[in-house]
C-alpha positions as CSV (number, residue, x, y, z in Angstrom):
1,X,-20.5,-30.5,-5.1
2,X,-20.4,-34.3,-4.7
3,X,-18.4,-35.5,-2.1
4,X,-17.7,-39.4,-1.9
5,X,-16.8,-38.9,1.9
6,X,-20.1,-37.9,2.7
7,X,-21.5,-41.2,1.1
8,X,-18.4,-43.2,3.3
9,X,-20.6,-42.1,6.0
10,X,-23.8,-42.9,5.2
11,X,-22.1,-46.2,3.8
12,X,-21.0,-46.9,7.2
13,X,-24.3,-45.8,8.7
14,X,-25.2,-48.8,6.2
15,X,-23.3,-51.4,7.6
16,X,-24.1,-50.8,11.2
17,X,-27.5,-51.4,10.2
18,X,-26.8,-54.7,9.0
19,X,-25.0,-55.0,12.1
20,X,-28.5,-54.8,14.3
21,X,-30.0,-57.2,11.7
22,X,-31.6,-54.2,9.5
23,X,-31.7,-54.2,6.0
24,X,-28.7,-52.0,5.3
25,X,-29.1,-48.6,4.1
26,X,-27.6,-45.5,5.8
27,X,-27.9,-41.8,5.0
28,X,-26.5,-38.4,6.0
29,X,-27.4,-35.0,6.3
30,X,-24.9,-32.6,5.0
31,X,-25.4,-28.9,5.1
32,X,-22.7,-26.1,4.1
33,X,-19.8,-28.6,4.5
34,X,-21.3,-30.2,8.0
35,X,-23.3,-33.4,9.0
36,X,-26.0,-32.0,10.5
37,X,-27.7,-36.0,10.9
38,X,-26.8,-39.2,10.2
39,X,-28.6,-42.8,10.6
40,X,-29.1,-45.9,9.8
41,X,-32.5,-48.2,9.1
42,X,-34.0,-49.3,12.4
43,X,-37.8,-50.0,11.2
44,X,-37.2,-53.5,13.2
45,X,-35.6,-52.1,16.5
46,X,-38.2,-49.8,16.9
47,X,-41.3,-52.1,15.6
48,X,-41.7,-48.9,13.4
49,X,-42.2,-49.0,9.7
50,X,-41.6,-45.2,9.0
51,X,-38.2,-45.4,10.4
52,X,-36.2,-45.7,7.1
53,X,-33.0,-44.0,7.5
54,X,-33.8,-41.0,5.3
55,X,-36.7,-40.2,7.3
56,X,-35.0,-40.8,10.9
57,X,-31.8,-38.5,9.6
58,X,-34.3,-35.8,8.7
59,X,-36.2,-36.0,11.6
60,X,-32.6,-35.5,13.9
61,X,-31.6,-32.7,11.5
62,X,-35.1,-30.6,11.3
63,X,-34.9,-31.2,15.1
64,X,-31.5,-29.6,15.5
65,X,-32.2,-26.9,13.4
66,X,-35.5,-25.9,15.1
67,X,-37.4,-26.0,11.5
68,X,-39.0,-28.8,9.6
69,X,-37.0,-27.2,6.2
70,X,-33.6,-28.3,5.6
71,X,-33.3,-25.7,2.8
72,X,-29.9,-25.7,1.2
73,X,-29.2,-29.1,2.9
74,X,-27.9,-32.5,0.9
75,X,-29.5,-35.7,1.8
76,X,-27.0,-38.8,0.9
77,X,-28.2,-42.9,0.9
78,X,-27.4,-45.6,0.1
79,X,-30.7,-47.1,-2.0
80,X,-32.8,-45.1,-3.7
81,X,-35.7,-43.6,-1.7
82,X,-38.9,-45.2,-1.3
83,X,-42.4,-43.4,-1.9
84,X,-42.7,-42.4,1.5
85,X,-38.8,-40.9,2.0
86,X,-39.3,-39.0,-1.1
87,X,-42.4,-37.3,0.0
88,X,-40.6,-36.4,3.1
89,X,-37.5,-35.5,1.2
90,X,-39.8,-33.0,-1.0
91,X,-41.5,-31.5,2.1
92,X,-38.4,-31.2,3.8
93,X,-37.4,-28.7,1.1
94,X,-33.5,-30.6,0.8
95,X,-31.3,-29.4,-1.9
96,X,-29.9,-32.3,-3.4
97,X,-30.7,-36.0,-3.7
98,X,-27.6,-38.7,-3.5
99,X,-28.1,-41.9,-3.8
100,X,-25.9,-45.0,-4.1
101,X,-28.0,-47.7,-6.0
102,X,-31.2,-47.9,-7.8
103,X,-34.3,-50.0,-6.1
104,X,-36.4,-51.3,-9.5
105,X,-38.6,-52.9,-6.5
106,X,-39.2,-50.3,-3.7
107,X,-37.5,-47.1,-5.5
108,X,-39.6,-44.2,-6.2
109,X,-36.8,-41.7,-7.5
110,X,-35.7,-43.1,-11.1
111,X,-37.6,-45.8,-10.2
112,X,-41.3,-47.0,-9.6
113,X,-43.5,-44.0,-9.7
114,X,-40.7,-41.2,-9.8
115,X,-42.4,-39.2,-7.0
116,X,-40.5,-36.5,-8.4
117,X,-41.6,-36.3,-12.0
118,X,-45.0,-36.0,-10.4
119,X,-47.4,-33.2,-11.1
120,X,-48.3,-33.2,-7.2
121,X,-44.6,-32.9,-6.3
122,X,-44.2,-29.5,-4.0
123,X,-40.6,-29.8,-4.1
124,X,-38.2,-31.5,-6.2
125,X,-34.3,-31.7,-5.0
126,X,-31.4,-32.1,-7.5
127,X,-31.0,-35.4,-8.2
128,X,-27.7,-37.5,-8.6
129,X,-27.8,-41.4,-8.8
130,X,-25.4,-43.8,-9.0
131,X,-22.9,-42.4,-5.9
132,X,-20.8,-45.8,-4.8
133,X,-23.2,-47.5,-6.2
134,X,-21.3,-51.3,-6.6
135,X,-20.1,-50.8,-2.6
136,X,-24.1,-50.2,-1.4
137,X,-25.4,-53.1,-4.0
138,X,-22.6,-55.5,-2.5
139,X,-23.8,-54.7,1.5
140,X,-27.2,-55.4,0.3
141,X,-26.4,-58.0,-2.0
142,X,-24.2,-59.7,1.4
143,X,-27.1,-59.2,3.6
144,X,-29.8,-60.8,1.9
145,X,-27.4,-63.8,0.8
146,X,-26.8,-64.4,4.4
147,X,-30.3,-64.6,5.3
148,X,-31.1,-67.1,2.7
């Protein structure tokens, strides 16, 4: 079910964020053993605030598929999602949820408000945190030391 190469990716997807001066957090798109998306933050490139990486590797994915579900598809990042990339990862319908490491500031998974846990929630995805978790803490860990 897990697979840590799928989480290499979106770890890469990661750095090359940093790379463009983004905070870095990368995710991938995985359904029935292929990467059907994958992407990197680029909220400053594009002067765009939506454009997390979960949301701009769903939006590439839906668009390939020719459907806004991505029923039966796995969704891995690097930091936990945020409010708004859990709402889209609910109406998106994804399967599962992997994320590297926990956000106690912006998180909204097993963190914050647990958009999940919510009564509101239309869809809830399998959840699994903690996915090479010490390797995505250390890029955003780097990042921000840099910039200090």
């Amino acid at each position: 079910m897990i697979s840590k190469g799928y989480m290499d990716l979106a770890l890469e997807e990661a750095r090359a964020a940093a790379e463009r001066g983004e905070v870095p957090v990368g995710a991938v798109i995985v359904q029935d053993g292929v990467v059907l998306a994958r992407a990197g933050n680029r909220t400053r490139e594009f002067n765009d605030v939506t454009a997390h990486a979960e949301i701009l590797a769903i939006r590439q994915a839906a668009l390939d598929l020719g459907s806004e579900r991505l029923t039966g598809a796995d969704l891995y990042v690097t930091l936990e999602p945020c409010t708004m990339c859990a709402a889209a990862i609910s109406f998106a319908r994804l399967r599962r949820l992997y994320f590297g490491t926990e956000d106690e500031k912006g998180g909204a998974v097993t963190s914050g408000v647990r958009f999940f846990n919510q009564p509101t929630c239309h869809h809830s995805p399998e959840i699994y945190p903690g996915i090479a978790s010490s390797d995505a803490m250390r890029l955003l860990k780097d990042f921000f030391r840099e910039r200090r």
